[in-house]
N, C-alpha and C positions, 0 to 999 in steps of 0.2 A: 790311614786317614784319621785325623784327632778331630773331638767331638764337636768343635765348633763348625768345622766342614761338613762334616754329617749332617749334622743339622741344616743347615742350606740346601746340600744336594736334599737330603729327603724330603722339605720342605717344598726343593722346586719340583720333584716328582708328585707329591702331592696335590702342587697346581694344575700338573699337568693333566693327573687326574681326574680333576673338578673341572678343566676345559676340553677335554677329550668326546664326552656324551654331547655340548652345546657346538661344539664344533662339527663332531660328524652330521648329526642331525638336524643343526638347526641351517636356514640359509640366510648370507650374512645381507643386511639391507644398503650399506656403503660402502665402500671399496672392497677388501678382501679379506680371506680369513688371516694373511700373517700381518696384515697394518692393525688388526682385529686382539691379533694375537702379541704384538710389539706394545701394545698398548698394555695390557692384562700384566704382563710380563713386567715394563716399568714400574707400574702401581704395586707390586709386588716386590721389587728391588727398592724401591722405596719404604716398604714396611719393614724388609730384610736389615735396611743399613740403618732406620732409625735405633730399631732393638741394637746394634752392636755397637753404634759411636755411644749410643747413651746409657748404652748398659740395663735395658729396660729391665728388672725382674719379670718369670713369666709369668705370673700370676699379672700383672699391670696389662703387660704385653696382649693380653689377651682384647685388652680393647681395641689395639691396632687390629690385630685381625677382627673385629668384628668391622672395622670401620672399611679395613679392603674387601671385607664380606660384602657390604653396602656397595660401596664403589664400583666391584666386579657383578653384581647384577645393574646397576644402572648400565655399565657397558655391555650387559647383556639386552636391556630393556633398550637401549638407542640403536644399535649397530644391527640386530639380530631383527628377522620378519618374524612371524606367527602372533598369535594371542599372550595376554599375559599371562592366562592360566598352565598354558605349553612351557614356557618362556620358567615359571617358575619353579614347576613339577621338574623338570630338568636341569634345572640349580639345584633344588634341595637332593635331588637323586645322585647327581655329581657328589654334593655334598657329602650325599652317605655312603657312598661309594668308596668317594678318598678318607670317610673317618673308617670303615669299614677295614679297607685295605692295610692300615696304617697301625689298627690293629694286629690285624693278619701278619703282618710285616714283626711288629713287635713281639710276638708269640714266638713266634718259627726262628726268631735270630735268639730268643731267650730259649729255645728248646736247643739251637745249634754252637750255642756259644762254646761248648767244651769239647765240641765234637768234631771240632775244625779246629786248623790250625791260624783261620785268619780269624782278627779282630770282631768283636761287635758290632762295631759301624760298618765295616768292610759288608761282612755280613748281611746287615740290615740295608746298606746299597743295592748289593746284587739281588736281595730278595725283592726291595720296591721295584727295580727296573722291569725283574721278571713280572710282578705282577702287573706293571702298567700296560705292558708287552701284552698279557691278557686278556685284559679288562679292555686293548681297543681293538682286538679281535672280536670280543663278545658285543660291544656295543654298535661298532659294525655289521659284522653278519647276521645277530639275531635279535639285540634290542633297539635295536633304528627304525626298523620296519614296523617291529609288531604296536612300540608307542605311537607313531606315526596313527599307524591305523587303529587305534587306538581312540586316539583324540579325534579321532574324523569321527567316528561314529557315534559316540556318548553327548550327553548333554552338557549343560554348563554346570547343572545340577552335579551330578556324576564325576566330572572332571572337576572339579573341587572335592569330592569323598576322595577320590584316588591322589589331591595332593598331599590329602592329611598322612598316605602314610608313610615317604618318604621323612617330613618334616616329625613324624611321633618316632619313625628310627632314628633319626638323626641325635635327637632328646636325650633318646636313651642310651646312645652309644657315645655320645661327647659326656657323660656323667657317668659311664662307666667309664672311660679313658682319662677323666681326672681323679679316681676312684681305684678300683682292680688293674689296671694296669699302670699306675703311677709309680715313679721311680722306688719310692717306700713297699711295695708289695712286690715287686721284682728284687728287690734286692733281700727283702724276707723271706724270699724263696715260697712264696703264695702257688705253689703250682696246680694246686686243686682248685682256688678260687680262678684261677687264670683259664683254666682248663672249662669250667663252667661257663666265663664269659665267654671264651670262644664257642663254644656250645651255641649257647643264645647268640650271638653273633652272626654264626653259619644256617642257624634257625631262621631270622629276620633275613638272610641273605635271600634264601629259599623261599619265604614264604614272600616277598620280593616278588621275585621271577612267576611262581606260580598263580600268584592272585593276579597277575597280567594277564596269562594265558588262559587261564580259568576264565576271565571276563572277554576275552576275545575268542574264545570258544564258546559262550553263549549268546556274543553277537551274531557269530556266522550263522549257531543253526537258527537262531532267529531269522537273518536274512534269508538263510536256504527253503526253510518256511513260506516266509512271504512269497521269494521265487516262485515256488510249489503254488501258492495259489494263485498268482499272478498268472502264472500259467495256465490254471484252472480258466480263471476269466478269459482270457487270449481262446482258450478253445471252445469257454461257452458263448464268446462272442461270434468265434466264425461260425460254430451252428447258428448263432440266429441270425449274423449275415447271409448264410448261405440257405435257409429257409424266406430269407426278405427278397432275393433274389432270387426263386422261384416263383414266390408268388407276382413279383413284378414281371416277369418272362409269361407266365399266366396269364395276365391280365394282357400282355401286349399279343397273345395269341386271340385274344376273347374281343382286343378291340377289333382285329384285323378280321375276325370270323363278323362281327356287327359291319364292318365298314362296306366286307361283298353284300348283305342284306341293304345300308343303305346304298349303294351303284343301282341295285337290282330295282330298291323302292323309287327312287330319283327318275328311272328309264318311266315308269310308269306315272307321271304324274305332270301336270299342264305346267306352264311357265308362271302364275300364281303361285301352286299350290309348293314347285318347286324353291322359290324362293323364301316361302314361310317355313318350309323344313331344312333349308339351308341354313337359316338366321337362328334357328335352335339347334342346328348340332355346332352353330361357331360359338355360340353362348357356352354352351357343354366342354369344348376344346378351351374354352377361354380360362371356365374354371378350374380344370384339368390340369393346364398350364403351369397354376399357382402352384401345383405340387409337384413339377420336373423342375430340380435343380441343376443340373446336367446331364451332359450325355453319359459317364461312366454309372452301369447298373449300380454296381454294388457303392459308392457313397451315394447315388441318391436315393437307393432304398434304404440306408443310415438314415439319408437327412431327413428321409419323411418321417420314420421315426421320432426323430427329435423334436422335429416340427411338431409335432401332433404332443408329444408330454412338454413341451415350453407352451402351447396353447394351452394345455390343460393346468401347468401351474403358472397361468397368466402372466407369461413373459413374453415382449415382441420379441420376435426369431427371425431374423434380416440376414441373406445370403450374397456374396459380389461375388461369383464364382465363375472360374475362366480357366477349365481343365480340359483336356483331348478325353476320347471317348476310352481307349488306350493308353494307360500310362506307363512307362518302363517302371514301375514299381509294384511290389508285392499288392496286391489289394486289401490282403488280410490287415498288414503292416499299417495302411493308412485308413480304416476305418477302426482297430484300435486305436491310434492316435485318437483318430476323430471323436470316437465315443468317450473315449475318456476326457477328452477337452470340454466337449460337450456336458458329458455328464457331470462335470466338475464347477461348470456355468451356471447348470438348471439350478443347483444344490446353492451354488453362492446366490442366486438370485433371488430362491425360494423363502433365504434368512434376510431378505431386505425387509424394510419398514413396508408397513402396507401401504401406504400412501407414499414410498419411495418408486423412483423411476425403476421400473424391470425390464433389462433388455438383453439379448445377446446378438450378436455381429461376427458372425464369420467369412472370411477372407479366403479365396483359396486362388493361387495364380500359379501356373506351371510354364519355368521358367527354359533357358536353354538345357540347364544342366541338372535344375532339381524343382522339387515345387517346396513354395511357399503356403504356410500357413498360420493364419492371425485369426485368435479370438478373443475380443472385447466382451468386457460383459459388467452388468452392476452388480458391488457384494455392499456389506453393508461396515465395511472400512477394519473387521478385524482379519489382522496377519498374524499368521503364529512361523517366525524363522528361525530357524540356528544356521550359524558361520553364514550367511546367504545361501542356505537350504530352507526350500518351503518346509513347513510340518504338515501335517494332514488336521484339518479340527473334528473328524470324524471320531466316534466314543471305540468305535470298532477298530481304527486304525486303517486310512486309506491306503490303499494300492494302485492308483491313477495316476501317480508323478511315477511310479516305479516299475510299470509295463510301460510306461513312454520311456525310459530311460534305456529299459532295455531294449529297446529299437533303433535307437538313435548310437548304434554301435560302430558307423564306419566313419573312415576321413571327410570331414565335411559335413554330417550332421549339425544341426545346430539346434540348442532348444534354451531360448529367454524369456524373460518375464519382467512388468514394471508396472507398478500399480500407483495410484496416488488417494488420496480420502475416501471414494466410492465408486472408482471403476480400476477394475483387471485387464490384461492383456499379457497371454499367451501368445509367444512367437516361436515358432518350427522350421526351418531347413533341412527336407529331406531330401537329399542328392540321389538323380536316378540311379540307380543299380546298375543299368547297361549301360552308362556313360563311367562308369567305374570300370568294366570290365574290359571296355575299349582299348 
């Protein structure tokens, strides 16, 4: 193969390298990945045939590629879905991936050049194929997922520090390839200098890979953390549900123990006297009333809870509530919900203006196959989101979207949200359990 072949073939393996990370990972937004990829590929035969009808020198040449640089991220930025921030960290990463390799490639055919019987190019062919052959292994099986999750978890903040450091290798390695490994240093027999670069090379390759994993190892135990406490709540919640639901079993013994005292007082008493003690235990029942939300104990020994701290930090607490006494569903499950909806109301309502409307509106309807639940409420208009993820505005770091999250784990689950200038609304579908099981 003579050198102006090579140069092609290597050139289009180098493409392929630079499309290989945006193609596995990313998903394409209009037609497909090979109309995706016909496209890349022209714009590229285009660069390929200017430099040879016209003889470009490569020092000039260098602008064409900068100009199919442009080009081939606009075709990344139209065709391709994600953020720009994703969209870009996986270009420059491509990027230094194929300058990385192409090194690599040049090293190892200038170490094998005398030690085979085939050519340099030949050489330097079989070496790029092999390595392109690895690197979509690699980005496949082990860096698709972990960028992936990656970018899901970090800030905007953050994923901008992590773009810098593909684009500061890239600097450094396109300036060492016009430098220590340029045709002048190779053919000087520079092999200590060469040996050095690849050194540093394999350095930034590594430290690559590791500052990923390093940072995705500090998100997990972070989450595993929060789990940990999340869990904590979930259990300190169901003890104080399941002390609220004693004492209301308590109380309904204590009515029932008063209620034989009034039969007993009633028998003994004239049809006056019985009517005026009539008309004050229906007063009594009346007010009583105000505080049974439903028939299922355990959310209405929540809701009187709630009731009672939205009274106390001066929010109206308005109930539509239309649940069986019995639900096919966990009860722990939906008074955590409950409580952290709630509790996430009181808190938004408690930052409103004082002279603003405070209120919260909960909804609860149980349906054929799940129940429904909706809570309104007023905040005072600040959102904090990333990608359409709530944040928490708590200094502490809230755990309320993140024990409902963790509930909401089977098919049919649903959990949305829509807010506009000063009021919220949480919406829930929890699908019964027994209607799953069926």
């Amino acid at each position: 193969m003579d050198r102006e072949s090579t140069v092609v073939v290597l050139n289009l393996i180098s493409l392929m390298i630079r499309m290989t990370p945006i193609f596995i990972c990313l998903k394409p937004r209009h037609g497909n990945h090979e109309n995706i990829a016909a496209i890349t590929v022209y714009l590229w035969t285009l660069m390929i045939s200017a430099q040879s009808l016209f003889q470009i020198p490569e020092d000039k040449f260098m602008v064409f590629q900068a100009v199919f640089s442009a080009l081939f991220f606009l075709v990344l930025l139209v065709f391709f879905k994600g953020s720009l921030i994703i969209k870009a960290f996986f270009y420059f990463s491509a990027w230094f991936f194929s300058e990385i390799l192409t090194s690599l490639n040049s090293f190892f055919a200038y170490l094998l050049r005398e030690q085979s019987e085939q050519s340099y190019e030949n050489i330097s062919v079989l070496l790029a194929i092999s390595m392109l052959i690895l690197f979509f292994v690699v980005v496949k099986y082990y860096l698709k997922e972990r960028i992936l999750r990656l970018f899901d978890q970090i800030s905007t903040r953050g994923s901008a520090v992590i773009l810098l450091m593909p684009v500061f290798f890239l600097v450094l390695l396109y300036t060492g390839r016009q430098t220590v490994l340029s045709e002048n240093v190779l053919q000087s027999g520079g092999l200590p200098m060469l040996t050095f670069y690849l050194v540093f090379s394999a350095f930034m390759l590594s430290f690559y890979f590791l500052a990923i994993s390093d940072i995705l190892r500090t998100i997990d135990q972070r989450t595993t953390e929060e789990q940990l406490t999340a869990a904590r709540e979930i259990v300190s919640l169901k003890r104080r549900n399941y002390e609220q639901l004693m004492d209301y079993q308590k109380q309904v013994r204590i009515i029932k123990h008063d209620f034989s005292h009034h039969l007993h007082a009633l028998e003994h008493m004239n049809d006056e006297e019985r009517a005026a003690y009539l008309g004050e235990l229906r007063s009594e029942l009346d007010r009583s009333d105000k505080l049974v939300f439903c028939d299922n104990a355990a959310v209405n020994s929540l809701l009187q809870e709630y009731k009672t701290r939205a009274n106390d930090a001066g929010v109206d607490f308005q109930t539509e509530i239309s649940i069986e006494k019995d639900l096919p569903l966990d009860s722990l499950s939906i008074c955590v919900i409950l409580g952290n909806l709630l509790e996430n109301a009181i808190e938004a309502c408690a930052k409103c203006d004082k002279d603003a409307e405070r209120f919260i509106l909960l909804q609860m309807r149980d349906e054929a196959e799940g129940l429904r639940i909706m809570v309104k409420n007023s905040y005072n208009g600040k959102i904090r989101t990333y990608r359409s993820r709530l944040l928490t505005t708590k200094k502490s770091g809230g755990l309320g979207m993140l024990s409902i999250k963790r509930l909401l784990d089977d098919p049919g689950d649903d959990f949305d949200y829509y807010y506009d200038d000063d009021i919220f609304v949480a919406m829930i579908y929890l699908k019964h359990r027994a209607a799953q099981q069926s």
